[in-house]
LUMVEXDREN-415108 format. One record per residue (C-alpha): residue in one letter; residue number from 1; x, y, z. Coordinates in nm, 4 decimals, decimal comma. Layout:
<vonu A gupa NUM X X Y Y Z Z>
...
***
This chain:
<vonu X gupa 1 X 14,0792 Y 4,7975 Z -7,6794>
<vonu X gupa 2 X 14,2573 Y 5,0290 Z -7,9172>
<vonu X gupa 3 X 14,6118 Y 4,8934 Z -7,6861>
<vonu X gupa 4 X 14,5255 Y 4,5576 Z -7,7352>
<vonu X gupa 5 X 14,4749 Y 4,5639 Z -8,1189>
<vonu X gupa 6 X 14,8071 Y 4,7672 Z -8,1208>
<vonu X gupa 7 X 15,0123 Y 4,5221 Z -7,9123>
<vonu X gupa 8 X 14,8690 Y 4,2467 Z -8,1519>
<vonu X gupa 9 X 14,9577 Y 4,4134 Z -8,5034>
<vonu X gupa 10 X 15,3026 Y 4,4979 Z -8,3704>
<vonu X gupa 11 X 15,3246 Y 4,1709 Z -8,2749>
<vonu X gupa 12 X 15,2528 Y 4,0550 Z -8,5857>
<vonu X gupa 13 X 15,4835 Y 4,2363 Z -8,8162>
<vonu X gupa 14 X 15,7730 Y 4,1690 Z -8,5425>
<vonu X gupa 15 X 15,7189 Y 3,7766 Z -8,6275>
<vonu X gupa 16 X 15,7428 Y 3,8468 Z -8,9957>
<vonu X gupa 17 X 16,0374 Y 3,6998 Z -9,1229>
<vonu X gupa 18 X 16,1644 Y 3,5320 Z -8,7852>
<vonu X gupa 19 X 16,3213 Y 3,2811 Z -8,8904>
<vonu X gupa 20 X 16,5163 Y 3,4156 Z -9,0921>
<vonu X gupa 21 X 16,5943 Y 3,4978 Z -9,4911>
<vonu X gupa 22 X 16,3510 Y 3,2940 Z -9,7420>
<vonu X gupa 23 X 16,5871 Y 3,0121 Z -9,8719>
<vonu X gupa 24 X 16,5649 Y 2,7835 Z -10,1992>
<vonu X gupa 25 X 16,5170 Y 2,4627 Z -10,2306>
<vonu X gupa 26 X 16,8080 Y 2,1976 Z -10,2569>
<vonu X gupa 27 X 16,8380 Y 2,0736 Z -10,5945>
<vonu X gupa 28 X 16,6485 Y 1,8100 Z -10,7117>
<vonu X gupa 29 X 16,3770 Y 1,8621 Z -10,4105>
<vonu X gupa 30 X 16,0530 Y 1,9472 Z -10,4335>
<vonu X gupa 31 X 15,9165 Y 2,2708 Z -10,3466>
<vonu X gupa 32 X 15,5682 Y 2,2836 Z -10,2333>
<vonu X gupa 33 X 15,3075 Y 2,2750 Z -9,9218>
<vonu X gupa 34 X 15,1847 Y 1,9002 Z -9,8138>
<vonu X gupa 35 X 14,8720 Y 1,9044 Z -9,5989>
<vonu X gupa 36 X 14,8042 Y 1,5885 Z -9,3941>
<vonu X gupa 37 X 14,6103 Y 1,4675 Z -9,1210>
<vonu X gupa 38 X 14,2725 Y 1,3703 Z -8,9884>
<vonu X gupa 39 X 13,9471 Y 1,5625 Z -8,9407>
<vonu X gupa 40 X 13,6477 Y 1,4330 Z -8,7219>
<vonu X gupa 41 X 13,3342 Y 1,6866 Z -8,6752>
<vonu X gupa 42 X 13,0197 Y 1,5737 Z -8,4709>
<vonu X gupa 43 X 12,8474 Y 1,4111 Z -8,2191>
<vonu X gupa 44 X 12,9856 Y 1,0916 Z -8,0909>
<vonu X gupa 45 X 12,9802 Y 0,8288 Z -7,7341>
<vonu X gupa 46 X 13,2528 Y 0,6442 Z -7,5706>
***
C-alpha cells in the first residue's frame, strides 16, 4: 500500500502544471469558470 500511495502522489505533482505556463486572458475576454450540464439522481424504468 505504502507503493501505491507513493506512485499516486508522484503522479500527481508530475501533472502539475502540464500544460504548460498559466496564461492571461485576451483582452476584452472574460476570465472565469462556466459550469454546465445536466444532473439526474434516482430510480427510474424504461
Amino acid at each position: 500500500m505504502k507503493r501505491l500511495g507513493l506512485i499516486l502522489v508522484m503522479a500527481t505533482l508530475a501533472a502539475c502544471g502540464a500544460d504548460g505556463e498559466p496564461e492571461r486572458p485576451a483582452k476584452g475576454e472574460k476570465a472565469g469558470i462556466t459550469v454546465t450540464g445536466t444532473a439526474k439522481l434516482g430510480i427510474g424504468s424504461r
